[in-house]
N, CA, C and O of each residue as an XYZ file, in Angstrom:
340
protein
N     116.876     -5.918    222.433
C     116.129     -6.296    223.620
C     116.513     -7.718    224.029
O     116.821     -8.569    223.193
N     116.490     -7.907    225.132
C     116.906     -9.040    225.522
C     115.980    -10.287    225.695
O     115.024    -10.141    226.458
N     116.115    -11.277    225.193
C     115.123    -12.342    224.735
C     115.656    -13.442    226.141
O     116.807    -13.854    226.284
N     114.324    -13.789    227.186
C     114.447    -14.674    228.083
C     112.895    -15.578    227.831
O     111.710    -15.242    227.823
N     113.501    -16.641    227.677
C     112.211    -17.525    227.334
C     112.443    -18.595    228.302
O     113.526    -18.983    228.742
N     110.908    -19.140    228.650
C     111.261    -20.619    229.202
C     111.558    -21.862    228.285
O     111.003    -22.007    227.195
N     112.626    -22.897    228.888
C     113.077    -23.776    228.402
C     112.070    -24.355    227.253
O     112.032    -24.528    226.035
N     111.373    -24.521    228.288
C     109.926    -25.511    227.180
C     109.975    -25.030    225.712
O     109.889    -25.819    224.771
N     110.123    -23.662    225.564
C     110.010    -22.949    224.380
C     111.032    -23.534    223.380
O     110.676    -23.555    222.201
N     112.477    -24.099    223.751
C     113.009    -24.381    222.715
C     112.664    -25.316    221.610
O     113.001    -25.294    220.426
N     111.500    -26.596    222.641
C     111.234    -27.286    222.021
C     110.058    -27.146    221.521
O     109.810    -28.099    220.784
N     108.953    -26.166    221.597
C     108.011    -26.266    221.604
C     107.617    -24.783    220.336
O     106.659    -24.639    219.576
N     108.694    -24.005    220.562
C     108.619    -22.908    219.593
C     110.249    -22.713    218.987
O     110.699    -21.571    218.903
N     111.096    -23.912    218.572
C     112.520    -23.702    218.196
C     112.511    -22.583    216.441
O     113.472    -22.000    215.939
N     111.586    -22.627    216.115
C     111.438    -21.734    215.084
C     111.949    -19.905    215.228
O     112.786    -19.114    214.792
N     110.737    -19.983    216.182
C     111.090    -18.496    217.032
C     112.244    -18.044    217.607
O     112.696    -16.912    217.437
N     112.870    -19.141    218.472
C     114.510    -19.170    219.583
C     115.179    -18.429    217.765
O     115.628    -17.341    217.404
N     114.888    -19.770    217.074
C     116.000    -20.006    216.070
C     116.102    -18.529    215.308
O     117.272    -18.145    215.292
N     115.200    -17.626    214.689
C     115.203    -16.356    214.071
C     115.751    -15.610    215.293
O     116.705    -14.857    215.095
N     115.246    -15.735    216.568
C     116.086    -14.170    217.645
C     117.826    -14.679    217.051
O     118.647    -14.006    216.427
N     117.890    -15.777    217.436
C     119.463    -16.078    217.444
C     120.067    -15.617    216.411
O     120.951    -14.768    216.530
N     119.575    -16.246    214.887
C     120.017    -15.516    213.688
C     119.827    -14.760    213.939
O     120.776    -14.169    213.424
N     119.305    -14.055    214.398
C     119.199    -12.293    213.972
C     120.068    -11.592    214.802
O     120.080    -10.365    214.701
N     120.999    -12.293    215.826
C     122.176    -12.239    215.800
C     122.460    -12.236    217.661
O     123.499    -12.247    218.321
N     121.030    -12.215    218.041
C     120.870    -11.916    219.785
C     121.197    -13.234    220.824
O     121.752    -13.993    220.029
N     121.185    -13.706    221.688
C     121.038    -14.897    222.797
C     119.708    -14.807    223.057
O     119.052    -13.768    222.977
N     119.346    -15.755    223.333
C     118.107    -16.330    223.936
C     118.616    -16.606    225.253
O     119.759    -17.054    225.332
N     118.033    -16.433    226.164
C     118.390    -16.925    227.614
C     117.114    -17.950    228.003
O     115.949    -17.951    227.605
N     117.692    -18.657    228.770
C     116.208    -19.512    228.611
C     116.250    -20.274    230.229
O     117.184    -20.806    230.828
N     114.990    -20.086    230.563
C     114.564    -20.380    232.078
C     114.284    -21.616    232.603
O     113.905    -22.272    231.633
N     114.251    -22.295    233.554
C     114.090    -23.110    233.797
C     113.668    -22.974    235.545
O     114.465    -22.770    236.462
N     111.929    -23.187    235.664
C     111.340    -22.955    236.800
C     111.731    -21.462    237.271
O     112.257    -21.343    238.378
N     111.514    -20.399    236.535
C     111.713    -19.227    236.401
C     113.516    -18.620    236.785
O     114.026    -17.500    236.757
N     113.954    -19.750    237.063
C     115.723    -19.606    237.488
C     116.306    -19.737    235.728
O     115.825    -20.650    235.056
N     117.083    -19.020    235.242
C     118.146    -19.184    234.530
C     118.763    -20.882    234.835
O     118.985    -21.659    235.764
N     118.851    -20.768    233.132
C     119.240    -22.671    232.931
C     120.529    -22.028    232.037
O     121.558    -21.678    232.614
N     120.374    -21.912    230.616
C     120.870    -21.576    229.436
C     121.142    -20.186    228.914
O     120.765    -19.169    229.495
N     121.861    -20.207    227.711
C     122.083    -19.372    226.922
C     122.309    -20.149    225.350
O     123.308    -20.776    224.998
N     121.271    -19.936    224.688
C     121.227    -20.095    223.141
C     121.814    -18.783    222.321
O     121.462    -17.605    222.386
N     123.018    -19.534    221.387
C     123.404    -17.974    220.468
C     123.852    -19.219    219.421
O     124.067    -20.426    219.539
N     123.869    -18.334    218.441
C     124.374    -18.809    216.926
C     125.860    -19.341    216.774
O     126.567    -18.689    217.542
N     126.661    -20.359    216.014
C     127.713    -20.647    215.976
C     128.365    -19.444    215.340
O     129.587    -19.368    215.473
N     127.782    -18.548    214.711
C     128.762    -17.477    214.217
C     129.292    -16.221    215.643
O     130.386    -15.701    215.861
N     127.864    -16.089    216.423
C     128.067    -15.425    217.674
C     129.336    -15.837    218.829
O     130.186    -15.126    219.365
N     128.985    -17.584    218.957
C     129.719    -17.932    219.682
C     131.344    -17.928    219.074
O     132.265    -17.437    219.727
N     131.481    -18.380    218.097
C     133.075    -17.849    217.459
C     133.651    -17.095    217.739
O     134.708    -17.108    218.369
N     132.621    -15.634    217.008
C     133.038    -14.416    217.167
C     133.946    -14.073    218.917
O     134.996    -13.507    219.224
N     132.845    -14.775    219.696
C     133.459    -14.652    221.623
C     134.375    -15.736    221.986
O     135.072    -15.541    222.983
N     134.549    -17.293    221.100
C     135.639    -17.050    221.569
C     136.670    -17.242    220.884
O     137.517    -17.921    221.464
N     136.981    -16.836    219.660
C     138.368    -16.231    218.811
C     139.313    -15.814    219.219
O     140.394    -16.384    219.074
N     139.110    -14.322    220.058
C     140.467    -14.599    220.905
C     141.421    -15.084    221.618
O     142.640    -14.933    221.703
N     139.833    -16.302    222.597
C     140.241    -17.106    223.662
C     141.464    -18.512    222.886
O     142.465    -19.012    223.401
N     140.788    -18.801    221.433
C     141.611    -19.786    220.937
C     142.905    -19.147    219.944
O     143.679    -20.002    219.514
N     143.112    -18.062    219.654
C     144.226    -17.697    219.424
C     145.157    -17.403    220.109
O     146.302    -17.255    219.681
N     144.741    -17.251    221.489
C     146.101    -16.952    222.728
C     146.326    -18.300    223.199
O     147.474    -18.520    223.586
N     145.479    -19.276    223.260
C     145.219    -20.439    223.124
C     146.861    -21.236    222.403
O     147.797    -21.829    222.939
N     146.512    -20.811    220.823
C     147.710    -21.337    219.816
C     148.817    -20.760    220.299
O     149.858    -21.415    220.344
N     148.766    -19.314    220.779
C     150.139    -18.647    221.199
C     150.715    -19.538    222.105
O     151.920    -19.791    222.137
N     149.905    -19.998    222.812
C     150.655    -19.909    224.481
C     151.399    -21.442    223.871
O     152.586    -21.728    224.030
N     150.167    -22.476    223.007
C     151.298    -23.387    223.029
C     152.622    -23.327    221.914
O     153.557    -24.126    221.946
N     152.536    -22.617    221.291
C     153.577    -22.427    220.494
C     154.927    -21.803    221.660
O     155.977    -22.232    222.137
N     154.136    -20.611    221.709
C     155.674    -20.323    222.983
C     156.093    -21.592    224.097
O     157.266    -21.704    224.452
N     155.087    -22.478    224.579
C     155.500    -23.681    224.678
C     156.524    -24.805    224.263
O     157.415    -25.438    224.830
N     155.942    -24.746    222.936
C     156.995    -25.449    222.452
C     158.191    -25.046    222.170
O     159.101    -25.791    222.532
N     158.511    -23.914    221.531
C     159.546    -23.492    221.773
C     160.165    -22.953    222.750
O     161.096    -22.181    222.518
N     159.902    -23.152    223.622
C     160.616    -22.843    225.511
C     160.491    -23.712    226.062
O     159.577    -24.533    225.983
N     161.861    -23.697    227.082
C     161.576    -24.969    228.160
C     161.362    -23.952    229.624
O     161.647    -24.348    230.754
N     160.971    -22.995    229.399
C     160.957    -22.065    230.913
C     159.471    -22.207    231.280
O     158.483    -21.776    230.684
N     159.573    -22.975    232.499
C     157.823    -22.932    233.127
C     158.112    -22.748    234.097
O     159.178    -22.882    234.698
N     156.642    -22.228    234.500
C     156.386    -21.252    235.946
C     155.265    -22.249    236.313
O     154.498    -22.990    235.698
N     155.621    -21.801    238.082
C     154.319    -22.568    238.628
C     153.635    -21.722    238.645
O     153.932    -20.687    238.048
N     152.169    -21.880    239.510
C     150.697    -21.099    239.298
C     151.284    -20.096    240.256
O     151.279    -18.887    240.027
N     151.712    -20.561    241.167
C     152.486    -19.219    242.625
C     153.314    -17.993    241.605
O     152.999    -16.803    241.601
N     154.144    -18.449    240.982
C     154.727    -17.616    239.787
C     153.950    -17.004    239.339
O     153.811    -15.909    239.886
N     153.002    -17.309    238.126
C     151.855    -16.822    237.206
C     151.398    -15.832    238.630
O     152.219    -14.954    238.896
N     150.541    -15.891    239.267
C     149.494    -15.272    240.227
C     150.192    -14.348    240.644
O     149.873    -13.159    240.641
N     151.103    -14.770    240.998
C     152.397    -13.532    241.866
C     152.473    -12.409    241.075
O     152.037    -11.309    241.415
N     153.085    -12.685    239.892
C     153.447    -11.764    238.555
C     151.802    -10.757    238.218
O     151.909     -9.579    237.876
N     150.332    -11.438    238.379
C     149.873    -10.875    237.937
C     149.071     -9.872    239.576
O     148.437     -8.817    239.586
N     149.360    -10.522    240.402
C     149.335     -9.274    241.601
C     149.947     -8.757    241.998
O     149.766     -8.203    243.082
N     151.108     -8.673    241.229
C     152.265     -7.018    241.650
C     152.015     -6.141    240.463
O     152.651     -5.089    240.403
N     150.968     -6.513    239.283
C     150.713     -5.921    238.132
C     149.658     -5.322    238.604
O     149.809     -4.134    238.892
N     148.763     -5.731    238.747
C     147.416     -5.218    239.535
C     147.416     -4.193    240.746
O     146.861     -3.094    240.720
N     148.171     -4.759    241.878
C     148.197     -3.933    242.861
C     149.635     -2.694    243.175
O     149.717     -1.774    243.988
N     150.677     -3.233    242.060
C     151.451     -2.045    241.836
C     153.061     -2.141    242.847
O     153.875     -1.219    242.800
């Protein structure tokens, strides 16, 4: 179930935030009934972005070993004749 609390709560009930999170969920947390945040666990947040920092290491490794760079017109180009065919 999805846990949306108001802000106030982090400070006022961080006990509670703190068990949803361990227990492995986000807390979303409000601010003047609008969305402010998202509270999750350092093991959660890893887990999302692990991939992001291993393509991360790729890209600069193929970096370093290449001197072939593309501009962003390149990159974008390449990935909308992939997309649209």
């Amino acid at each position: 179930m999805i846990a949306i609390r108001p802000v106030s709560d982090l400070r006022n009930k961080f006990t509670e935030i703190e068990s949803v999170v361990n227990g492995g969920e986000p807390v979303f947390l409000t601010k003047n009934g609008y969305g402010s945040m998202v509270v999750m666990s350092i093991d959660a947040y890893s887990r999302m972005t692990q991939n992001v920092e291993q393509a991360l290491d790729e890209a600069d490794k193929y970096a370093a070993e290449n001197t072939e760079r593309m501009s962003h017109e390149d990159v974008f180009g390449k990935l909308r004749k992939q997309i649209n065919g």
